[in-house]
Every structure is written in structure tokens, then in C-alpha cells.
C-alpha positions, 0 to 999 in steps of 0.5 A: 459551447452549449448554442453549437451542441444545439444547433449541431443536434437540430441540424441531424435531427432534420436530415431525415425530414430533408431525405424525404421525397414529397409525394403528389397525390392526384385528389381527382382520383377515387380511392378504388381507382387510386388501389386498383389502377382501374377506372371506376365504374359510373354511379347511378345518381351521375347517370342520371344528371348525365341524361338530365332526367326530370322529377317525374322520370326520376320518381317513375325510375325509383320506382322502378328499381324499388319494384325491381329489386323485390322482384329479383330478391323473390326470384334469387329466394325462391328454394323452388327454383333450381339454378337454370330457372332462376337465371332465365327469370331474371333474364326475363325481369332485365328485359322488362326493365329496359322496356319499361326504362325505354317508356320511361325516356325520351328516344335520345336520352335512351340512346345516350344511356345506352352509350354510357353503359357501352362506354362504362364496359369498355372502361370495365374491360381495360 
């Protein structure tokens, strides 16, 4: 009488278990693309392999960013500077950053970087 108790016991305690709908899970996925439904955005480092960069195009743009990112910093800190002055200086440093990046490589790596960036803002958009 025991044994059937058991078995009756296990069996509802399973139902739940067999109610449950597995999910698939798309592991290709980025946890923002996955909660925003959105296509992320490029990494830097991706960007880089993309356009098959060598060392000293990869030292020269760290470089470059380095220098850049205290630039911007200084521009943004500035209490001397008021909204409009600051936005123009930082205008002014983006444009000297693609002439530099444009010294930095080569005329179809420049190119495909530019339809990386073209194809990431139309991702951006949608």
C-alpha cells in the first residue's frame, strides 16, 4: 500500500516539471541585444581586427586616443569655456582626429572604417 502512495506522490510531484515550456536561448546574442532588442554597436578592439591593423598602427592609434581623451577631458573641464565654445573645441579636436586617423592608414582601410561607422549608425537607427 506504501509503494502506490509513493508513486502516486512522485507522479504529481512532476507534473509541474512537465507543464514547463523549455525555452531556447540564442547564446549569439549580447545581453543589451537580448533586453533591448536592438543590435549592439561595434567594439573598438572588433573594428580594429576588422581592418587588420598593424603594430605600429595599433600603438600609433592608442596613442592617439590616449592623447585625445585628455584633450576632451580638459576641453569638457574648462570652467572658462561656456556651452557653445567647448562644443566647437571638441568639433574642432574630432576633425583633427580623422586627419590624424587618415595619416594613420592606409586609403582602403580608411575606407572600410568609414563603412563600418556608416553601417553601426544604420544599425543605431533601427
Amino acid at each position: 500500500m506504501k509503494i502506490p502512495v509513493f508513486l502516486i506522490l512522485f507522479g504529481l510531484w512532476l507534473l509541474p516539471v512537465q507543464a514547463q515550456v523549455p525555452r531556447v536561448i540564442d547564446s549569439k546574442k549580447s545581453v543589451t541585444e537580448k533586453l533591448s532588442g536592438r543590435t549592439p554597436k561595434m567594439n573598438r578592439r572588433e573594428v580594429w581586427h576588422k581592418l587588420n591593423l598593424s603594430r605600429v598602427q595599433q600603438r600609433q592609434l592608442k596613442q592617439m586616443r590616449t592623447e585625445n581623451k585628455a584633450r576632451r577631458e580638459t576641453i569638457e573641464n574648462d570652467p572658462g569655456l561656456d556651452g557653445e565654445q567647448k562644443k566647437l573645441q571638441l568639433a574642432g579636436l574630432k576633425q583633427e582626429q580623422v586627419k590624424k586617423l587618415q595619416e594613420i592608414l592606409t586609403p582602403g582601410q580608411f575606407a572600410e572604417l568609414k563603412r563600418l561607422m556608416a553601417e553601426s549608425r544604420s544599425k543605431e537607427g533601427n
